[in-house]
Every structure is written in C-alpha cells, then in structure tokens.
N, C-alpha and C positions, 0 to 999 in steps of 0.2 A: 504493500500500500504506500504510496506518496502523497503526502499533507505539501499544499501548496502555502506558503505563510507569507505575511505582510512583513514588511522588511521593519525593525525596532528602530526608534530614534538615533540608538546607540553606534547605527552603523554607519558605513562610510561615507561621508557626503557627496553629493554631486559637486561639482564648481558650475558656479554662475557666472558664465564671463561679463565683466562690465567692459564700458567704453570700448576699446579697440581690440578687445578682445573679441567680441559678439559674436559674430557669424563662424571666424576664422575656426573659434574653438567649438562649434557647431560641425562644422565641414570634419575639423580632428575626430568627433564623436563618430560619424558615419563613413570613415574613410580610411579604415586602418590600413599600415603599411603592408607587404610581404611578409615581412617580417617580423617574429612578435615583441612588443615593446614592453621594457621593462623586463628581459628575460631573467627570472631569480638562476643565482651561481649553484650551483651544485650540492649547496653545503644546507640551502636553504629547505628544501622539500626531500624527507628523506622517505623509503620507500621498502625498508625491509621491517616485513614484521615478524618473519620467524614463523616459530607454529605455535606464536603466542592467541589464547582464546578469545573469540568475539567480547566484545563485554555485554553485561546485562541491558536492555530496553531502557533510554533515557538515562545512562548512569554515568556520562560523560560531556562537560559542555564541548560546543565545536570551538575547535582553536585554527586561528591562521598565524602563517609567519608573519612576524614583521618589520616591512621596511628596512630594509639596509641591515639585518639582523641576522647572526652566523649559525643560530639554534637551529637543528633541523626539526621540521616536524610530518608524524606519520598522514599521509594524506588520506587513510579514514579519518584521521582526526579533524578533519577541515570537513567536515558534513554534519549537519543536527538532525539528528535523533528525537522521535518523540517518545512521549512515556510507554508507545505498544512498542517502539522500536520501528516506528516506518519511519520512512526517508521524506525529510520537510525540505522542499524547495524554494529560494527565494534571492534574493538578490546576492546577499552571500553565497552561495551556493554556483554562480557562476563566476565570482572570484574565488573559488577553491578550483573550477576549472581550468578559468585561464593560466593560473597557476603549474596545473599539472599537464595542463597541453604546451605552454613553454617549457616545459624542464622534459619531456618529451622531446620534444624539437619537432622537425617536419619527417624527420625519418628516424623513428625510435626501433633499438634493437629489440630482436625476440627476448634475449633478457630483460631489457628496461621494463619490455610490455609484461613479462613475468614478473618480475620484481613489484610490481604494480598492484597485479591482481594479487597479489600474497600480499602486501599490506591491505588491502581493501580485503579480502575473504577472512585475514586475519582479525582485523580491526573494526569490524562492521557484523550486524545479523545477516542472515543467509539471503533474505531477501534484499534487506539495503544493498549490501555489494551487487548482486548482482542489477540492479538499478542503476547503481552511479557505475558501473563497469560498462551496460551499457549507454548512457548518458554521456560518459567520456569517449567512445565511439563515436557518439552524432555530434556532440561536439568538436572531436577531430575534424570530423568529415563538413561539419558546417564551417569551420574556420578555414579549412585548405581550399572549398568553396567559394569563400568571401575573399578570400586575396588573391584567387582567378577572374573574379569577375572585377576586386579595383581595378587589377593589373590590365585590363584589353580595355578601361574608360578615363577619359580626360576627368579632372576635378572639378564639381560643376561649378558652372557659369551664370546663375537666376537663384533667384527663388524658387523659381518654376521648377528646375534640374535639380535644387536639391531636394522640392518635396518628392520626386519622381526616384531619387538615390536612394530614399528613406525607405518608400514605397518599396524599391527590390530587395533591399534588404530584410526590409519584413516580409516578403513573400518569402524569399529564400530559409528564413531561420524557420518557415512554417513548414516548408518542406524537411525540414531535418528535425525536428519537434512537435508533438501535438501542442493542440490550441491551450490546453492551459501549462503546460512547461515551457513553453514560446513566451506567455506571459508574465508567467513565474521567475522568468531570467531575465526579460528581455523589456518588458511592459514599464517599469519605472522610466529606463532611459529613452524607448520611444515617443512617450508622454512627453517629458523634460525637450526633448528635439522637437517635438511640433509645436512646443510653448514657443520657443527659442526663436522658430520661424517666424511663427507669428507674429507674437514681441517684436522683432527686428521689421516687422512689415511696417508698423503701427509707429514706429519709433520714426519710421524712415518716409513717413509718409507727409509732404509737406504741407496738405492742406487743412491737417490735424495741428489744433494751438495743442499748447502744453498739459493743458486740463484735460481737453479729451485723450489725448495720447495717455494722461495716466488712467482714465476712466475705463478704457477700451482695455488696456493691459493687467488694472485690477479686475474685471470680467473673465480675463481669462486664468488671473493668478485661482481664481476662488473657483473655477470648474476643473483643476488640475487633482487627481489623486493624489488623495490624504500622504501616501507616502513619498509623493517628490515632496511635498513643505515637511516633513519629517526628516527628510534628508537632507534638503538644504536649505536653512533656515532663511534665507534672504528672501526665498518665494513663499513665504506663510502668508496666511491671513494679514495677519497681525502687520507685518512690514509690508503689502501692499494696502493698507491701509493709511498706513502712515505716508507711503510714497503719493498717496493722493491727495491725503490732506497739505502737504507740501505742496504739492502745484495748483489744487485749491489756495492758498496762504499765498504765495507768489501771484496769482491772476489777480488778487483785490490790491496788490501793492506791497508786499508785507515786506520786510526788509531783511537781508540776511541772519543776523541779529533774532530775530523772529523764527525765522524757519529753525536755527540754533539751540533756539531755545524749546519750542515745537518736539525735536528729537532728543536733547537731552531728558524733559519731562517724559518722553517715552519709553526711553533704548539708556539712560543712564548716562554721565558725561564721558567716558572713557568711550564706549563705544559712539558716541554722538560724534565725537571730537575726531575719530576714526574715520565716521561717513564722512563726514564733511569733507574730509581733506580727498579722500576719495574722489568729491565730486568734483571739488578742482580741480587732479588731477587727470580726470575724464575731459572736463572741459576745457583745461589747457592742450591737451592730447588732438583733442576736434579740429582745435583753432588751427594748430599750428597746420595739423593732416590736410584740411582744408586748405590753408594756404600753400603748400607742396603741389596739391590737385591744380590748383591754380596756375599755379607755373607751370606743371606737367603738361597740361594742356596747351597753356603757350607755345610752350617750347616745341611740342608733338606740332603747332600746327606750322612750324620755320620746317617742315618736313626735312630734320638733322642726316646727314647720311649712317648712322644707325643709333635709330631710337634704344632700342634696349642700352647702351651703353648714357646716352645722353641722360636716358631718364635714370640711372643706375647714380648718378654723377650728381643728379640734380638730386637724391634722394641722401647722399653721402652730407650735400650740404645744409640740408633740412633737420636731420637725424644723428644721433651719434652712432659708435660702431656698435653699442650694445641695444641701442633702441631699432636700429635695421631691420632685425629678423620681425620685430613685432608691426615696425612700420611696413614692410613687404607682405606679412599677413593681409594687414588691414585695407591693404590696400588691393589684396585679391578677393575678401570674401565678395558674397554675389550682393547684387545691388537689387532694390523694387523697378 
C-alpha cells in the first residue's frame, strides 16, 4: 500500500525568485541539464545493508543527507514509513530519489544496482522495497527521458513556449507515473511554475497600475495549494496580503516611511528592514537593466558588424564581472 502525504512545513522550501531573478529561475525549474546537478560524492549515500532485518512498521523516522555533509546514509533510510509500514509518498520522497539516481549515474553497474536492492530489501518491509525499487526504475527511466527531450529543444523563447515546456513535461512524468504518484512528486513544483508564469505575466503587463498588479497576483497567491505557502513562506496568505496592502498604501500617496512602518507592525523590524532593502535592490537592478536595454537596442540598430560581441561589451560596461551571469539570465528569460 502507498499513503500519498502532504509535504510538512518543516520541509525544504521552494525559492521565490524576486527581481531578476523571475522567469530565468523558472526556465532553471523546467529545464534541467544532461546532466544531474548537485551530484552527492560517494561518501554521501551509502548502500550496503548486509543481511541486516527490515525494521518494525513506522519505527524509524526518514533521514536524508545533508548538504555538503560526509555521513553516509542507508537509502531505505530516506523513505517514511507509516505506522502499517506502507510506503508514504510526497515531496520528500522525490529528493530521496534524485539523490539515489545521481549516485547511480546514467550507467550504474550490476553491482551498484545490487548493492541497492540489498539496502532497500534490507532496510524497508517487503512490500515498501519493492515499491521504491520499482519507483527508482520509473524514475530512472523518466529522468534519462527528460534530458533526451531538453537535449533535441532550444530554451524557450515566450511565455507561450514555456507554458507548452511545462505542459510536456507533465505529460511525460504521466507517462512514467500514475496520476496520483505524478502528483505526489511532482504537483507542488508544477503549481509553484504556473504561479511563476502567471505572476510574471501580471507583473509584466503594462496597462496594469501597481494596485491591480498586486490585486490580480494576491488572487492567485490564495488559489495556490496549501502546500506551496507551506513551503515557501513568501507566497502565504498572510504576505500577499500585506504585498497588497503596500500598493494599496503607495496609490493614496503614503510615503516610504509609511509603507516601513506598515511591514515592520507586520513581519517585525528585523525582517521588515530585510524587505525593504530587498526592494531597493530589485529596483535599482530594473533601473539600471532597463537602461543597458536601452542602449542594446541603440546600438543593435548602428547594425555593429557582430552584434553578439558588441552587445557582450556593452553588457561588461553596465555590469560587473560577478553580476554578468545574472544580468545574461535576465536578460534571456521570455518576455509577454
């Protein structure tokens, strides 16, 4: 039996990209490399468990490794367990996979694959291993899938091409999953990508004043599942409320000062003091982005004998060398 479960607060957040980050770290979401990122070293997931005995139904919490950390741990150990002992799927649960399909690699030996199932048969009841045994199969086979199909398409180019990227993606994970394991794994960060869209449509849209843009984007913070605002606390109720009462507050004239004060009575001075600076930094990031656009455009239309370099040159002198990579992001995600 597999319990499908709602992911706990306690777990890993999403990232909310702000300012120039938006779309770029959208496109990252549905676009993974060949290759898999962040592969854990060797030391990290370890894989023998001997002919040591399953343990009792619910008498172990699930443990992951982590981060940068040199403890190995047995990858039954990275699954929950309910109190009959069926296998609960859920957000976690597909970071216990990616986990174990990178230490895998793309060509694991017949020992690895042995070494595998002997911790999982050891470590697990009879029927969870053989669920996350096969589990770890479709997820193989869906991962080796999804970086055949980035690999033959350009990175999209709209709004339009990435809701249509998301789209095959979710077809394809349907193909290698039933409809509620599909969900079980996959359903928080789909949600969180079509906000993102959206959000960036709404943001981007310039006949929208600043009130309804918050109006339109609190409407869809509050029809999101309970478990993205669980995850990332920036999209809750609670803070797209307050994001609207700010641009409410700013439309009648209120003055920085105001809005300062607005968020500290909220969010407390420490983190208030945090946003704010945040949103300066968003806004100085625009100005400037804007003004580079500007000149790009210039300069693109002296038809340079090779753009790419020209524009490379005009970007060196807008940016410094560490803000580069993020200004060439920003500068590709897809536009309305």
């Amino acid at each position: 039996m597999i319990t499908f479960d709602r992911p706990s607060s306690g777990r890993r957040p999403l990232t909310v990209a702000a300012g120039c980050a938006g779309v770029a770290a959208l496109v990252w979401l549905a676009w993974p490399s060949a290759e898999p990122a962040g592969r854990p070293s060797p030391a990290t997931v370890a894989g023998s468990a001997g002919n040591q005995a399953a343990p009792a139904p619910g008498s172990r919490p699930r443990v992951l490794p982590v981060p940068g950390g040199s403890e190995p741990v047995d990858p039954a150990r990275m699954f929950d367990l309910g109190l009959a002992g069926d296998l609960r799927v859920d957000l976690e649960t597909k970071a216990a996979l990616d986990l174990i399909v990178a230490e895998l690699g793309d060509n694991p030996s017949a020992q690895a694959l042995e070494k595998l199932e002997r911790s999982l048969r050891g470590g697990l009841p009879r029927e969870a291993a053989e669920q996350v045994l096969a589990m770890v199969r479709s997820y193989r086979a869906y991962t080796q899938a999804l970086a055949t199909s980035a690999a033959l398409q350009r990175p999209p180019q709209s709004p339009e091409e990435m809701r249509q990227l998301l789209a095959q993606d979710a077809a394809l994970r349907r193909r290698h999953f039933d409809a509620a394991t599909s969900d079980a794994l996959f359903g928080v960060q789909e949600a969180y990508s079509r906000y993102m869209l959206d959000a960036q449509a709404i943001d981007s849209d310039p006949r929208l004043s600043a009130v309804e843009k918050a109006r339109r984007i609190h409407a869809l913070r509050s029809a999101l599942p309970g478990e993205v605002a669980e995850l990332e606390p920036a999209l809750s109720p609670q803070a797209s409320e307050l994001a609207l009462r700010i641009a409410e507050l700013r439309e009648r004239g209120g003055t920085e000062a105001q809005v300062q004060a607005l968020r500290t009575q909220a969010m407390g001075p420490d983190a208030a003091s945090s946003l704010g600076e945040m949103e300066a930094q968003n806004a100085q990031w625009a100005e400037r982005h804007q003004a580079f656009r500007q000149a790009r455009d210039a300069l693109l239309a002296t038809s340079p004998a090779d753009p790419r370099a020209a524009v490379e040159q005009l970007l060196a002198q807008h940016f410094s060398a560490e803000e580069l990579p993020g200004a060439r992001a920003y500068d590709r995600q897809p536009r309305p």
